[in-house]
C-alpha positions as CSV (number, residue, x, y, z in Angstrom):
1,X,-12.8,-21.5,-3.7
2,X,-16.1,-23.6,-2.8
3,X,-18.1,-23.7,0.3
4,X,-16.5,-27.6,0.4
5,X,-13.2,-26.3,-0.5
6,X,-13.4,-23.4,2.1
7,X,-14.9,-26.2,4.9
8,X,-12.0,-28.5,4.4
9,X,-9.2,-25.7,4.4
10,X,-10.3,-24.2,8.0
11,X,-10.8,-27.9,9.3
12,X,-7.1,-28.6,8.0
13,X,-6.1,-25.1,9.8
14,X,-8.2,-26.5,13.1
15,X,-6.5,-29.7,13.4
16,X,-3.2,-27.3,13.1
17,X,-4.1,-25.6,15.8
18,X,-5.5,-28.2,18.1
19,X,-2.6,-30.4,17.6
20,X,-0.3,-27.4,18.9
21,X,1.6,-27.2,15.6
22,X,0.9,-23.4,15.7
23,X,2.6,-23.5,18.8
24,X,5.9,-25.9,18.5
25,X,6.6,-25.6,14.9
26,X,7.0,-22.0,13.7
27,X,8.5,-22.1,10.2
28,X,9.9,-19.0,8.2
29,X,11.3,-15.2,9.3
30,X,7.2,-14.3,9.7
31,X,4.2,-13.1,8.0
32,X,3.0,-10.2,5.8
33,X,-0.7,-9.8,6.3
34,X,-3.1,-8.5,3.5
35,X,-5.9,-6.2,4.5
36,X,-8.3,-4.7,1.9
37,X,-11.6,-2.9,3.9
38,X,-12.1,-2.6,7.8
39,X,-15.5,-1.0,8.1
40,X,-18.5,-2.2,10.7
41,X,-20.6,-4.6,9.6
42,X,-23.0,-3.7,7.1
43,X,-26.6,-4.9,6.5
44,X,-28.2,-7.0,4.1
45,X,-27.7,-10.8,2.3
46,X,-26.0,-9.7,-0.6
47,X,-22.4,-8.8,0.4
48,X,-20.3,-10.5,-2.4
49,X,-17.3,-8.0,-1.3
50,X,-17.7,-9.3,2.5
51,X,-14.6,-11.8,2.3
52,X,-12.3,-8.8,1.9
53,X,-13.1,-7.3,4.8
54,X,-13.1,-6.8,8.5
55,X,-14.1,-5.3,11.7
56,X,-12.2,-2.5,13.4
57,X,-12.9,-4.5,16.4
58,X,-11.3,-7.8,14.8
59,X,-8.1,-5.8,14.1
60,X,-7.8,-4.3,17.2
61,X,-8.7,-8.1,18.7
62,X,-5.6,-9.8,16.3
63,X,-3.0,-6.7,16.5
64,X,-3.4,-7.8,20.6
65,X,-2.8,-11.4,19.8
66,X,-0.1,-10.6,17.8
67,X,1.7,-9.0,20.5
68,X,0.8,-11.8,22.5
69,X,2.2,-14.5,20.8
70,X,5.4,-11.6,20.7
71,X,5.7,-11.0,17.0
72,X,7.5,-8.1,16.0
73,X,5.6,-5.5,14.1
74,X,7.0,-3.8,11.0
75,X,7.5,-1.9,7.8
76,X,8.6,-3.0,4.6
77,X,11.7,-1.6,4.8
78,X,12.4,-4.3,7.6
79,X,10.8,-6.8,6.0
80,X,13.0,-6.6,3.1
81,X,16.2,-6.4,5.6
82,X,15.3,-9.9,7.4
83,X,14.1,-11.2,4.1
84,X,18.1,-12.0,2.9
85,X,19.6,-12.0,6.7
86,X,20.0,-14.6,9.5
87,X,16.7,-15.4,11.4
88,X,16.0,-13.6,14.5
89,X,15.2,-15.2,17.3
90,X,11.3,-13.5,17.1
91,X,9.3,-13.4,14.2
92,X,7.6,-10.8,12.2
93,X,4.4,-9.6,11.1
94,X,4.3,-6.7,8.6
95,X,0.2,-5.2,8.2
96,X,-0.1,-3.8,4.8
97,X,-3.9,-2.4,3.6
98,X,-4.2,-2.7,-0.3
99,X,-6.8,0.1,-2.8
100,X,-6.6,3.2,-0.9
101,X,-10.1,3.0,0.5
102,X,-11.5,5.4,2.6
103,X,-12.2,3.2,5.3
104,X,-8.6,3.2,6.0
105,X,-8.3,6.7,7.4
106,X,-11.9,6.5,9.4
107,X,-11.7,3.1,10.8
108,X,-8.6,1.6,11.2
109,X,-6.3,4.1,11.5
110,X,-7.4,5.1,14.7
111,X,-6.9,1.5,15.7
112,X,-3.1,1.3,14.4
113,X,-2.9,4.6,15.8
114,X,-4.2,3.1,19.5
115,X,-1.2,0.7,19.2
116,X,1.3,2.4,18.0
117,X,1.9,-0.4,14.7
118,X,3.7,0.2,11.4
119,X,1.7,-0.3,8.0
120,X,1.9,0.0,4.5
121,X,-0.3,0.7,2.4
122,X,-0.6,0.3,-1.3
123,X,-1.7,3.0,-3.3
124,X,-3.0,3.3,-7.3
125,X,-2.5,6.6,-7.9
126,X,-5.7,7.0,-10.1
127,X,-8.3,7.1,-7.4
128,X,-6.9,9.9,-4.9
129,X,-7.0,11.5,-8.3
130,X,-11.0,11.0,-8.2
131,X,-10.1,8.9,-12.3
132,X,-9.5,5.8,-10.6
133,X,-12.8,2.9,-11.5
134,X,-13.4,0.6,-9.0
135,X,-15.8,-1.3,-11.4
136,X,-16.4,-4.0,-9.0
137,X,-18.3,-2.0,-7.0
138,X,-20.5,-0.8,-9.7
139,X,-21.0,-4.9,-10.2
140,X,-21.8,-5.1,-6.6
141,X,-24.2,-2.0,-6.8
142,X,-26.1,-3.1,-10.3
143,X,-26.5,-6.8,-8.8
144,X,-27.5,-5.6,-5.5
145,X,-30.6,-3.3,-7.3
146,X,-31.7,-4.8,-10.4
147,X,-33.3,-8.9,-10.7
148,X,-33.5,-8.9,-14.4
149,X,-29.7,-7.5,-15.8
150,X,-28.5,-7.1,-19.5
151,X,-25.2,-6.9,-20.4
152,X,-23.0,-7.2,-23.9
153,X,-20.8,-9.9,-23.3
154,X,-17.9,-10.2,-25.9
155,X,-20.6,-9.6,-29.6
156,X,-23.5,-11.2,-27.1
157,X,-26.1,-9.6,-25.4
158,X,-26.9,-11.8,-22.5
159,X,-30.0,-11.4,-20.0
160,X,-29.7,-12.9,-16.9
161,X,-32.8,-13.0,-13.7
162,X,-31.6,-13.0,-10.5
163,X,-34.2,-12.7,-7.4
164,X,-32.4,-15.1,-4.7
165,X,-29.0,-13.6,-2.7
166,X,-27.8,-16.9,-4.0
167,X,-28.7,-16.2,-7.8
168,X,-26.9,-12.9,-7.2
169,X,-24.1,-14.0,-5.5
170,X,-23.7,-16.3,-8.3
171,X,-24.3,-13.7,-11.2
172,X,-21.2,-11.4,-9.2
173,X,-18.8,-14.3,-8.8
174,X,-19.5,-15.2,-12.8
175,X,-19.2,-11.0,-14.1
176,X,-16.3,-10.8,-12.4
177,X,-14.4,-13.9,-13.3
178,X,-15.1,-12.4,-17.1
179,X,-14.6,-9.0,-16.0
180,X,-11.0,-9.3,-14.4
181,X,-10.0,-11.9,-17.6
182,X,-10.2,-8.9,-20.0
183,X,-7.9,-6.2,-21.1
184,X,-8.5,-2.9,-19.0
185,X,-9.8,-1.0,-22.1
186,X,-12.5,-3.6,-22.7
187,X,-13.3,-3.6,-18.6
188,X,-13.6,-0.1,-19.5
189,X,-15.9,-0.2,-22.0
190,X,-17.8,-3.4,-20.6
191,X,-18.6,-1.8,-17.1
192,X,-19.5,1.9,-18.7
193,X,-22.2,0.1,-20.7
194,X,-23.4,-1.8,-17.7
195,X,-23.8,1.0,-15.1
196,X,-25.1,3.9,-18.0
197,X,-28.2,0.8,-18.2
198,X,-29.3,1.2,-14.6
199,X,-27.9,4.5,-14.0
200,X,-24.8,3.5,-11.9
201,X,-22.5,6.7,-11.4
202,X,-19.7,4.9,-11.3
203,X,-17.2,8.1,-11.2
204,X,-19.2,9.0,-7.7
205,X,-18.9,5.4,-6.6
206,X,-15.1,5.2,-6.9
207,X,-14.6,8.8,-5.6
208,X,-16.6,8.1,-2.6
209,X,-14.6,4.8,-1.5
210,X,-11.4,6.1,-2.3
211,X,-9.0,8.3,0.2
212,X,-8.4,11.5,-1.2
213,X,-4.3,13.4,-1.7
214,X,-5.3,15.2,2.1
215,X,-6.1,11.9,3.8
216,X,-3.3,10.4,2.0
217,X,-1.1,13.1,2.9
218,X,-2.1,13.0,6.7
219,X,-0.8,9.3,6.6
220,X,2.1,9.9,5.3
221,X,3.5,12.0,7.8
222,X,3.1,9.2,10.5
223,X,6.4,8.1,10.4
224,X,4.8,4.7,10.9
225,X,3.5,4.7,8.0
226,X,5.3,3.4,5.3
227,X,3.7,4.3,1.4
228,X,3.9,2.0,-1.5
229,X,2.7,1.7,-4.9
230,X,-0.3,-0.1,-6.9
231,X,0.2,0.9,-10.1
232,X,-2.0,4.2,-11.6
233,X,-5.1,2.1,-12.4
234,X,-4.7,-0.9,-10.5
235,X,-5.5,-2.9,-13.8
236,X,-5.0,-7.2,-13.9
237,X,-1.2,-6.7,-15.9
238,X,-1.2,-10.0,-17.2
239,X,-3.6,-8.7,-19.5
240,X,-1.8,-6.5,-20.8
241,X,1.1,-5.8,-23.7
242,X,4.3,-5.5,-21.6
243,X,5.0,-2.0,-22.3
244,X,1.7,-1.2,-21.1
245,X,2.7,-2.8,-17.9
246,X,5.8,-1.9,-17.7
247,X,4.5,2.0,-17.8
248,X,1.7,1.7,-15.6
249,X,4.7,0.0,-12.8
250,X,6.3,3.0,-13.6
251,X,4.2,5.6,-14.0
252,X,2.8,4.4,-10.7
253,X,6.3,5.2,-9.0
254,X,6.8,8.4,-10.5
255,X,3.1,10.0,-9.4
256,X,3.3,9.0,-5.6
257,X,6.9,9.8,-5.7
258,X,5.7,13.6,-6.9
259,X,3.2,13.5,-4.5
260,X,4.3,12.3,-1.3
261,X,7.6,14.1,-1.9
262,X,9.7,10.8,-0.9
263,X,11.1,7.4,-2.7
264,X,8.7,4.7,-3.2
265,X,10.5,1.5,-3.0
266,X,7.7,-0.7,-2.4
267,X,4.6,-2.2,-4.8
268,X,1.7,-4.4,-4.8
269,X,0.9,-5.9,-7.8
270,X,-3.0,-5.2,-8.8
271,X,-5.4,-8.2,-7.5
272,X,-2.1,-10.2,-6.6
273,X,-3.1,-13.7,-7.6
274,X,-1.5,-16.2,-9.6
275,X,-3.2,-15.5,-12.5
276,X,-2.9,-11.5,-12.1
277,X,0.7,-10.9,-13.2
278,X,3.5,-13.1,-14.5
279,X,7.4,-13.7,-14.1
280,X,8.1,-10.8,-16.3
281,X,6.2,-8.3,-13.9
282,X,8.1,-9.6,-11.2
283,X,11.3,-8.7,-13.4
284,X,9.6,-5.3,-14.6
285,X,9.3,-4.6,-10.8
286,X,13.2,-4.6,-10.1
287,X,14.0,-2.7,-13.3
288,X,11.2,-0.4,-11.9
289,X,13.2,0.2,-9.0
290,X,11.5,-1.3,-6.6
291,X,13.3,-2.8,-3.2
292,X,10.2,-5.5,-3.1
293,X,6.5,-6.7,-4.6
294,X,4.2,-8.6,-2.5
295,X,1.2,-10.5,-4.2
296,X,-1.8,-11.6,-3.1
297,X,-0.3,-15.9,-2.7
298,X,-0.4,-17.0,0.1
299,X,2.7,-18.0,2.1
300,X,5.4,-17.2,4.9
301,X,8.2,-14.9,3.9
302,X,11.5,-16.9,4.5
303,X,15.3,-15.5,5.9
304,X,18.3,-15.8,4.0
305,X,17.1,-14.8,0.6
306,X,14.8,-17.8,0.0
307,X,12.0,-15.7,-0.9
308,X,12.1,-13.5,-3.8
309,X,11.8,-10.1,-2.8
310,X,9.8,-9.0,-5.6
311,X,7.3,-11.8,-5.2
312,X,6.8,-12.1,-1.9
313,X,3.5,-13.9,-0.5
314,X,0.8,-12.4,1.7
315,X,-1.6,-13.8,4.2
316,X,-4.8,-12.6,3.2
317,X,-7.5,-11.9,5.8
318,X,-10.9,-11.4,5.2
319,X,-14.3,-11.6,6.9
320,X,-15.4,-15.4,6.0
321,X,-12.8,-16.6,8.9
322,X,-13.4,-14.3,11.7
323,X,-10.7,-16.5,14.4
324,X,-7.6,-16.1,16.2
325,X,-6.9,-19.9,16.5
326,X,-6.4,-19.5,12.4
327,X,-4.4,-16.3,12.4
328,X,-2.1,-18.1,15.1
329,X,-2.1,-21.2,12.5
330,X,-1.6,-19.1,9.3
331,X,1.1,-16.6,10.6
332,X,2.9,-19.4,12.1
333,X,3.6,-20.8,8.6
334,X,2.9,-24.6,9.3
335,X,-0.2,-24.1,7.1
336,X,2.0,-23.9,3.8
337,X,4.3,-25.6,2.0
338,X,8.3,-24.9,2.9
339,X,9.5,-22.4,0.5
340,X,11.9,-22.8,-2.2
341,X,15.1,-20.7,-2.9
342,X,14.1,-18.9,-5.8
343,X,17.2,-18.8,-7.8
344,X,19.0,-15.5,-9.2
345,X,15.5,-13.5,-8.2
346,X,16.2,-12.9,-4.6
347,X,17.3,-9.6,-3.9
């Protein structure tokens, strides 16, 4: 999305709010909100990752709004269960946190923990296995060191200079449009060459921001915390064969299952956007056995079985909008379109 594009959106959400519509027209059975780092504030220009993340502070700031405005706060399980039932007369909100990242269990755990919220969270089983590569981070770092980069593109060498934070921003937005277009072998193959040319340790990178089995483990036994899959690899499956798919759905399953010593009934899909997975994934994911699938599309979750279980939208919030007044708007579900019954999908 562009700066204009980006502008226009949060003066549509604005006029939302100050028009009370937040307020007075509440559409949907609530909200699943999509959380991906909540860490301080670092330093420095170049912060391409920034619009995934957020403040402790800010979630401790919108989990008290939420209880404000008297949303009820829950697991998946629940979600699921007002997903194909009457409404209730109060709405939900369901927090899920997607990659397994560290900052999870150091920063906002504690917060959840303060108020006493359920979560899920999404796990690829690769990276508490320290095999996991979370290449854009090994973008983020070779951008972040280097002004003149090399990289084989496809048969192509191509050299790009880079001195201005907006040059780099740029360069990142560009390499990862290509990068999360291409099959995971040749993401693989296209990252390993980039990082072994300015000396990235890429291994260390994804070891370091991922939680480990014992902090995974020490959530799970928080009996509000609820556990859910993202695949092994968290690759982009519409790039993919479907039996490639298909396995990495299931393989997912199977691992945390092992590990966590419980039935996994609930998955994100990798990235989550439209152009991420397909119809058939959403298919693969019930004859995976999973109760529900949330993406990464925005949108409220609806009662009665108008929303498809196994593609069900997510808020997601990030750092560039850093307001209550557009949580309120967004959760309240005026902000999208209604949502359509979703024919023999919706269970």
């Amino acid at each position: 999305m562009s700066s204009d594009d980006r502008w226009l959106e949060r003066l549509r959400l604005e006029l939302a709010w100050f028009t009370g519509q937040a307020a007075l027209r509440s559409r949907g059975a609530g909200a699943i909100l999509r959380f991906t780092h909540v860490r301080p504030r670092r330093r420095g220009a170049f912060q391409p990752l920034r619009e995934h993340e957020i403040t402790p502070q800010f979630l401790d700031r919108a989990i008290r709004a939420l209880k404000r405005w008297r949303y009820d706060f829950v697991g998946m399980d629940e979600v699921c269960r007002r997903a194909v039932t009457l409404p209730e007369k109060r709405r939900f909100v369901a927090l899920t946190f997607d990659g397994a990242n560290k900052d999870l269990i150091s920063f906002a755990y504690p917060v959840l923990v303060r108020h006493a919220v359920p979560f899920t969270i999404y796990v690829p089983t690769a990276f508490p296995d320290g095999v996991g590569e979370a290449w854009w981070l090994g973008l983020e770092q070779v951008i972040a060191r280097e002004s003149r980069i090399s990289l084989m593109m496809g048969q192509k060498e191509q050299r790009f200079v880079v001195t201005g934070n907006a040059e780099k921003q740029a360069l990142f937005s560009h390499l990862e449009s290509w990068l999360r277009a291409l099959p995971p072998a040749d993401v693989s193959a296209a990252i390993a060459d980039l990082c072994t040319r300015y000396r990235i340790d890429l291994a260390a990178l994804s070891r370091a921001a991922s939680m480990d089995w014992e902090d995974l483990a020490r959530l799970a036994a928080d009996p509000l915390v609820t556990v859910g899959s993202a695949t092994v690899n968290y690759p982009v499956l519409a790039n993919m064969k479907d039996t490639a798919a298909l396995r990495e759905l299931t393989m997912g399953k199977a691992v945390a299952e092992a590990a966590f010593h419980r039935e996994i009934r609930h998955l994100a899909f990798p990235f989550g956007d439209r152009a991420s997975f397909r119809r058939s994934h959403v298919v693969m994911a019930e004859e995976a056995g999973f109760a529900s699938a949330v993406s990464a599309i925005p949108g409220i979750v609806d009662a009665e079985g108008r929303t498809n279980l196994r593609a069900l939208p997510r808020i997601s919030w990030g750092g560039r909008v850093r307001s209550l007044r557009m949580l309120r708007v967004l959760v309240s579900g005026v902000a999208f379109a209604p949502v359509k019954p979703t024919g023999s999908l919706t269970s």
